[in-house]
FIGUTI-493181 format. One line per 8 residues: number of its first residue (from 1); their letters; for each residue x, y, z of N, C-alpha, C, O. Coordinates in steps of 0.02 Angstrom, whole numbers, plus 50000, padded with zeros to 5 digits. Each point is the difference from the previous one (the first is absolute). Layout:
NUM = A = X Y Z X Y Z X Y Z X Y Z  ...
This chain:
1 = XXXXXXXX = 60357 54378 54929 50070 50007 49985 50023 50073 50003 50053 50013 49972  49910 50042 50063 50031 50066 49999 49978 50036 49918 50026 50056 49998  49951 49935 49963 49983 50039 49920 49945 50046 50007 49989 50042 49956  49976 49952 50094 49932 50068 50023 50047 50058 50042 49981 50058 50005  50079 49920 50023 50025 50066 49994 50076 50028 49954 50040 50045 50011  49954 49915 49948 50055 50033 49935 49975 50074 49998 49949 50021 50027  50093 50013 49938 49962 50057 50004 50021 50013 49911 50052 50025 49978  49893 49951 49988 49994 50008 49923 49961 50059 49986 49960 50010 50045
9 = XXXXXXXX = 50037 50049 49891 49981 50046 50020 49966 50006 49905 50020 49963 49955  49930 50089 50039 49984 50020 49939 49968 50071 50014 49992 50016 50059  49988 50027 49890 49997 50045 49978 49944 50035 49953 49999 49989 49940  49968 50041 50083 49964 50044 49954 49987 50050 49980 49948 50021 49977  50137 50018 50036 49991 50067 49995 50063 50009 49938 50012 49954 49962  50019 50101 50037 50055 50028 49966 50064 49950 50021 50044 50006 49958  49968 49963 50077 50064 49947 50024 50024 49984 49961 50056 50013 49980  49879 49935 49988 50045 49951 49956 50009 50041 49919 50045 49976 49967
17 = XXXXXXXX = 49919 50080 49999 50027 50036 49947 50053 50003 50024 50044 49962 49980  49971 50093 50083 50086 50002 50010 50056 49952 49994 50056 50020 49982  49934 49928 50030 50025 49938 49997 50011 49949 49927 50037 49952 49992  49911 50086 49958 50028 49959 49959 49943 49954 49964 50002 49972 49945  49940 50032 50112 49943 49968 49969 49935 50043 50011 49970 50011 50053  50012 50013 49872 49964 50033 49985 49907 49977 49960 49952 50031 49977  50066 49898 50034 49941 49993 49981 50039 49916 50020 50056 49984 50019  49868 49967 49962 50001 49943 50030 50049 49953 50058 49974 49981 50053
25 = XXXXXXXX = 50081 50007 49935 50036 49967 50047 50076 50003 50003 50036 50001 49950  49988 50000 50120 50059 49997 50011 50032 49984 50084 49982 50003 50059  50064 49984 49907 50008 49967 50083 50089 50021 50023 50053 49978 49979  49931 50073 50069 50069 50046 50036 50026 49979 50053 49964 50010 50049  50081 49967 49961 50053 49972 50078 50002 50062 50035 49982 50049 49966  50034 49960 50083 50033 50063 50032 50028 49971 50064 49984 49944 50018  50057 50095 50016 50035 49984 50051 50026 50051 50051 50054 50028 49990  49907 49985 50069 50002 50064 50026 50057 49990 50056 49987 49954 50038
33 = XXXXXXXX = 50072 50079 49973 50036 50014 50048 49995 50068 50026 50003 50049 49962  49988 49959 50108 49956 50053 50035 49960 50041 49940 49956 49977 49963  50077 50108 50036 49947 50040 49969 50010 50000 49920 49975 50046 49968  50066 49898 49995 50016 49979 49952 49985 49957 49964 50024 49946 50018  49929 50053 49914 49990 49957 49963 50036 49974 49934 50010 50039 49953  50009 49900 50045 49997 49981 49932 49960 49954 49947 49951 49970 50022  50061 50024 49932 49963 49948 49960 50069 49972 49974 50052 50026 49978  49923 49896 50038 50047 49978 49997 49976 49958 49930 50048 49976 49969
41 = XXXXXXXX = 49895 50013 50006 49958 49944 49938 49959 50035 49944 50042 50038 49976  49916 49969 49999 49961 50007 49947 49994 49965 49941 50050 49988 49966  49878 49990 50013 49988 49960 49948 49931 50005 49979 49970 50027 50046  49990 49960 49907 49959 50016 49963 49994 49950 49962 50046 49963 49983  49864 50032 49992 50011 49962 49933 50004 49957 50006 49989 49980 50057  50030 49965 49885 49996 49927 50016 50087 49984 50046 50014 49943 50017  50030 50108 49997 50050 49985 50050 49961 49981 50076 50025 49980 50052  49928 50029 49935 49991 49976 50092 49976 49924 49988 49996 49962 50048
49 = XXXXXXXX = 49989 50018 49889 49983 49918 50007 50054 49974 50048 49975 49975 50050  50095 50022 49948 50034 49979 50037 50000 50008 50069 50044 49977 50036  49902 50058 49986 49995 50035 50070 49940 49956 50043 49987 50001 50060  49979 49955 49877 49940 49970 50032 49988 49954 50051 49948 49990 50032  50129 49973 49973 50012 49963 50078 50019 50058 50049 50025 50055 49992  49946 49898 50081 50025 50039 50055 50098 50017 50002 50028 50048 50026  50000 49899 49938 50060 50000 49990 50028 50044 49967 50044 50034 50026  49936 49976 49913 50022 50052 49971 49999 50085 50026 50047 50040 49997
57 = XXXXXXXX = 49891 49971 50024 49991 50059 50034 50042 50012 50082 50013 50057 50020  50004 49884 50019 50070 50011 50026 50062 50007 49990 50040 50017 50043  49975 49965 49882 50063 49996 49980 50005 50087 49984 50053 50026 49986  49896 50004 50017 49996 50081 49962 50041 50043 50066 50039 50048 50003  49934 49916 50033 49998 50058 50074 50060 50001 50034 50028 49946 50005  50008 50121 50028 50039 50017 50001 50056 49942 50025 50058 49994 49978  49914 49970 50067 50036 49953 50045 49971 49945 49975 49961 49977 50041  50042 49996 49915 49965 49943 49967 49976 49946 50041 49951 50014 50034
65 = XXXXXXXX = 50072 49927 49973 49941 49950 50043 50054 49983 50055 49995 49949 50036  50058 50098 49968 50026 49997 50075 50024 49937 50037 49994 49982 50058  50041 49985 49877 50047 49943 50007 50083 49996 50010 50034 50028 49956  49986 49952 50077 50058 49994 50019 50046 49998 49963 50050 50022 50030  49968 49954 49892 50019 50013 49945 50001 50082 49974 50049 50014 49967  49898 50045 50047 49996 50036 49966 50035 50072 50031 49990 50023 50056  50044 50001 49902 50045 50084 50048 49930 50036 50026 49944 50002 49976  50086 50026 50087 49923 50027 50055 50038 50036 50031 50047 49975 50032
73 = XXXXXXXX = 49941 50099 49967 50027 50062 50048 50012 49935 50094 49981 49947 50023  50052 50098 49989 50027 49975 50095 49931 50003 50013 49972 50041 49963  49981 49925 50084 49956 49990 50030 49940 49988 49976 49951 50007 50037  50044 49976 49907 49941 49955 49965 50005 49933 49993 50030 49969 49956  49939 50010 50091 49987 49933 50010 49994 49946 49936 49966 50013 49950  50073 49920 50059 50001 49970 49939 49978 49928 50054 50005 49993 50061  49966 49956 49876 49978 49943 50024 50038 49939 49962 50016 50018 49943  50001 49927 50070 50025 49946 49950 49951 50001 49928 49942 50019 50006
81 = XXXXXXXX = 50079 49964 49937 49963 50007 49945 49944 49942 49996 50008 49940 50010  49936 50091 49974 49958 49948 50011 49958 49983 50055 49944 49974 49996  50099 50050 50079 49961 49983 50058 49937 50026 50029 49981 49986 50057  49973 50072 49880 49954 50023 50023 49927 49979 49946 49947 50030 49994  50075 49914 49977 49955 49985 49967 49982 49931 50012 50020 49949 49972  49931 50058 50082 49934 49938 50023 49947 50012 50000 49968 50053 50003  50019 49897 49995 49898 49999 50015 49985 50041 50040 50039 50025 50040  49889 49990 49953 49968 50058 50022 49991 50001 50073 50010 50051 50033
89 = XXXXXXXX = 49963 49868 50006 50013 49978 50058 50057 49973 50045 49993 49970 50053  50085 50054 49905 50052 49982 50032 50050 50054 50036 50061 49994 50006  49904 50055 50014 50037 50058 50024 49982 50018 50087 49946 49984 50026  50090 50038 49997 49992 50002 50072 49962 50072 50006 50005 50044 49958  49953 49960 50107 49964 50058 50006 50060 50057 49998 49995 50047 49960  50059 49947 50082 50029 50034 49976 50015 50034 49915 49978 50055 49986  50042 49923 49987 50005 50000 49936 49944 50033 49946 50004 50038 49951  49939 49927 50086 49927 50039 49975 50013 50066 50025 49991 50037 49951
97 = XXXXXX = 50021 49990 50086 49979 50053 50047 50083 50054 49965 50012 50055 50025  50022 49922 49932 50045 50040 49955 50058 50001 50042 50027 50055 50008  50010 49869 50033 50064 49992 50026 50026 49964 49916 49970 49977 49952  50104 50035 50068 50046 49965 49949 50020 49928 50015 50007 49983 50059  50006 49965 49880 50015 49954 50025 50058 49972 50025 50000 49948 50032  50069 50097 49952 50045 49997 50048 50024 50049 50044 50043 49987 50042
């Protein structure tokens, strides 16, 4: 389904002190437009229980799960709500290979 190349990231240096998490866990959104970053999330603690579905941790991210319902800058692609959630064997190579479904 394309998730070996998400590009999820962690840290073992000074980052995440800067950020906010200084010892055990935390979990930071960010959202880079060209040489510009933001953070767009942060949570800690038992706040990330809510984070423990794949669902929830899309709802964090900048462009959330990129449904047709949701406000999206001009040229971020949106899909009907719902239409990207099938079985693991119901997707076209395309699709595997990180095309959109409309």
């Amino acid at each position: 389904m394309g998730w070996a190349d998400w590009p999820w990231y962690t840290t073992l240096d000074d980052f995440s002190a800067d950020f906010d998490v200084d010892q055990w866990f935390g979990i930071n959104v960010f959202l880079r437009d060209g040489d510009d970053m933001y953070r767009s999330y942060y949570t800690t603690s038992r706040a990330a229980e809510d984070l423990s579905s794949v669902w929830g941790l899309l709802d964090i991210t900048p462009f959330g799960r990129q449904e047709e319902w949701q406000d999206a800058p001009d040229g971020v692609p949106q899909d009907p709500t719902g239409s990207w959630t099938r079985r693991h064997d119901a997707y076209t190579p395309e699709e595997l290979a990180g095309g959109r479904t409309s």
